[in-house]
C-alpha positions in Angstrom: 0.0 0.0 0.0 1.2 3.5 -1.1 1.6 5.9 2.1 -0.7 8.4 -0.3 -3.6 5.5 -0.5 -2.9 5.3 3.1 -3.5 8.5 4.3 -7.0 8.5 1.5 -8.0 6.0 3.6 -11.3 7.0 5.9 -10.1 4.2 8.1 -7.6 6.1 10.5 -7.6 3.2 12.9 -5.4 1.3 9.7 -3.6 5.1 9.7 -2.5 4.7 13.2 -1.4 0.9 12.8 0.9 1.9 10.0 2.2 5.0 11.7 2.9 3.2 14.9 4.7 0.6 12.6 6.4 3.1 11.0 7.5 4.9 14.2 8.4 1.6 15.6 11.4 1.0 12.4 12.6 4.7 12.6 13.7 3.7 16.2 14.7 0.7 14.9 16.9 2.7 12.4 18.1 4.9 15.0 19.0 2.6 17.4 21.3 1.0 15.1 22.7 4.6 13.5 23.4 5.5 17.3 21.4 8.4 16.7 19.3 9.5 20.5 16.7 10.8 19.9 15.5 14.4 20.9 13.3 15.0 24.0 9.6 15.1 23.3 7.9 18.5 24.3 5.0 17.3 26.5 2.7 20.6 25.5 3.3 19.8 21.6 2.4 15.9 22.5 -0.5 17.2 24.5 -2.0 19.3 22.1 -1.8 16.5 19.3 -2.4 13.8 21.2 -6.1 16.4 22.0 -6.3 16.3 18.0 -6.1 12.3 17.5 -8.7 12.0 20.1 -10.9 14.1 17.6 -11.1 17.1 19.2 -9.2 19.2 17.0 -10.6 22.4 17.7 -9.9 22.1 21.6 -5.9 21.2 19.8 -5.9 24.4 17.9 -7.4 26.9 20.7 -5.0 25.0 23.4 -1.8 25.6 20.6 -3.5 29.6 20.7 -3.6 29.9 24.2 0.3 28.4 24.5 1.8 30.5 21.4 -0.2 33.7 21.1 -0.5 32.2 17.0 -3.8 33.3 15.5 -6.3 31.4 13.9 -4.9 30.6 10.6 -1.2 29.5 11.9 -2.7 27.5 14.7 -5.2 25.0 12.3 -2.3 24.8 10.3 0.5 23.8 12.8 -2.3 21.2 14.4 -2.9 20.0 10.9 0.8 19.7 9.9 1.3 18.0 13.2 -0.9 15.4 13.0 1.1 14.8 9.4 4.4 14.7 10.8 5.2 18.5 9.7 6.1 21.3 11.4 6.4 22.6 14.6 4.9 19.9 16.2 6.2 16.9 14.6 7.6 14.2 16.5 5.8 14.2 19.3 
C-alpha cells in the first residue's frame, strides 16, 4: 500500500497501525545509526495527542492559548502536526 492510498483511507484506525509501525522502524533505524533521539515537548504531545482524540478544535485553541499564533497558523501547525510537519512533529 502506497503511504498516499494510506493517508485516502477513511479508516484512521489502519492510519495509526501503519504509523505506529512506522515509528516503531525509525527507532529501529536509529538505534542501530546510534542516533538518540531528541526530547519530546510534553505541551506539543498534549495538544496533538487532544487532535487524534478528535477534538481538534480544543488542539488548535489549546496551541493559541500556548503561542499567542492566530487562527490561521494554529489550524495549520495542528494540521501539519498530526502529518508529521512542522512545529509539532515528533511528538
Amino acid at each position: 500500500m502506497a503511504l498516499f492510498d494510506l493517508f485516502a483511507s477513511t479508516d484512521q484506525s489502519q492510519v495509526l497501525a501503519k504509523l505506529t509501525s512506522l515509528e516503531a522502524k525509525i527507532d529501529l533505524i536509529m538505534a542501530h545509526l546510534g542516533i538518540e533521539p531528541s526530547d519530546p515537548d510534553p505541551i506539543a504531545a498534549e495538544i496533538l495527542q487532544i487532535a487524534r482524540s478528535g477534538n481538534k478544535i480544543a488542539a488548535i485553541k489549546m496551541y493559541r492559548d500556548r503561542t499567542g499564533a492566530g487562527l490561521a497558523e494554529a489550524k495549520s501547525a495542528v494540521e501539519d502536526g498530526l502529518l508529521g510537519k512542522g512545529p509539532l512533529a515528533g511528538q
